[in-house]
C-alpha positions in Angstrom: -63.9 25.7 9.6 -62.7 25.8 6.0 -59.5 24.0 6.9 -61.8 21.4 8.2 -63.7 20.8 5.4 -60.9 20.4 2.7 -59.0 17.3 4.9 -63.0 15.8 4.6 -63.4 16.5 1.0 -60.0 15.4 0.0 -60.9 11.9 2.1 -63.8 11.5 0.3 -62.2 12.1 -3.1 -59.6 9.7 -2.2 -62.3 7.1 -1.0 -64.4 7.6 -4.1 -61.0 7.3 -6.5 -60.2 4.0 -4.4 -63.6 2.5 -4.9 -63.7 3.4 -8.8 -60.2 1.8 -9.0 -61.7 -1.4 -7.1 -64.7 -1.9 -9.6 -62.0 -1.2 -12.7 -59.6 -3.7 -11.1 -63.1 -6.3 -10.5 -63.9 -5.4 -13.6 -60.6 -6.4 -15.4 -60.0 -9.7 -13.4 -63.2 -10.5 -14.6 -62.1 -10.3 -18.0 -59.1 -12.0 -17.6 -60.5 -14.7 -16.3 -63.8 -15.2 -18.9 -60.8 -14.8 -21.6 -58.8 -17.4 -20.2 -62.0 -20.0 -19.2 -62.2 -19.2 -23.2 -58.7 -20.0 -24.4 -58.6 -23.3 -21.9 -61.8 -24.6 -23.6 -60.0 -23.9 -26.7 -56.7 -25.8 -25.5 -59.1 -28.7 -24.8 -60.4 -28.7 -28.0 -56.2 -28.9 -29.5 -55.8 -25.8 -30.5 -51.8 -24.5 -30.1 -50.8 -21.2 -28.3 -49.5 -20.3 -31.5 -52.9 -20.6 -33.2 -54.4 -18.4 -30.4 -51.6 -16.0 -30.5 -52.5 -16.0 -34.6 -55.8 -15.8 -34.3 -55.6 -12.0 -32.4 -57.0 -8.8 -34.9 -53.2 -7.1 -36.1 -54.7 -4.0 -35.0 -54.8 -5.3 -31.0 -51.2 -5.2 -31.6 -49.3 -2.9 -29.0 -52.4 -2.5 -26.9 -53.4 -3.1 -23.7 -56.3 -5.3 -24.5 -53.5 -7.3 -26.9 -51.8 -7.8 -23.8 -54.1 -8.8 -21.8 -55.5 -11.2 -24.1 -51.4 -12.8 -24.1 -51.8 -13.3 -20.4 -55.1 -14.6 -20.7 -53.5 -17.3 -23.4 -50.6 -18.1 -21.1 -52.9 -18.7 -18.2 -55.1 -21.3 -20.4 -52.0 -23.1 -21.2 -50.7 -23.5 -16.8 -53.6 -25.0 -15.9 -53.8 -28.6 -15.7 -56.5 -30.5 -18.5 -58.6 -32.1 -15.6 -60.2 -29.0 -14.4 -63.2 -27.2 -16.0 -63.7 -24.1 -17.7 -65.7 -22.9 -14.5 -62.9 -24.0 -11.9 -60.3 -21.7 -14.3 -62.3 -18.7 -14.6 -62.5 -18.7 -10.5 -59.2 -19.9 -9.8 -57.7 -16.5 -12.1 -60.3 -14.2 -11.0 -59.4 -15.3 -6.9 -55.9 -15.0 -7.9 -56.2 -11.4 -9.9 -58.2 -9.8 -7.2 -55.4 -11.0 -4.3 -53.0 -9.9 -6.1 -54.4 -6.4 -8.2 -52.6 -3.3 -6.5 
């Protein structure tokens, strides 16, 4: 009987870690994408990548939120002007949860 129940629990730990990681990974697309919708309204309005890239706190250096926020900038600038800030935002957050391990 106990060798029963430690396959269950260990299946149910595994599910439970696999649905956390799901909401962290819905969680981060969605940032990306409400950061990028942001830097593509900001492209429209003439601002450079460089002037974004400037623009960053020094003390997001070297961090994972500083690199996300790079993506983010990248991703305003490969979309083309005639879409809006709402088609962006879906179009990375469709594409980050295909693609999110």
């Amino acid at each position: 009987m106990r060798t029963k129940l430690i396959p269950a629990a260990l299946l149910a730990t595994s599910l439970m870690t696999t649905a956390a990681m799901a909401e962290d990974g819905h969680k981060q697309c969605g940032m990306i994408a409400s950061l990028t919708g942001d830097y593509f309204v900001q492209r429209l309005e003439g601002k450079t990548k460089d002037q974004m890239q400037q623009e960053t706190p020094p003390e997001f250096i070297n961090s994972e939120f500083f690199r996300i926020v790079d993506l983010a900038i990248n991703l305003a600038f490969s979309f083309d002007e005639s879409l809006n800030e709402d088609q962006v935002e879906s179009q990375v957050y469709d594409s980050c949860i295909r693609n999110h391990p």
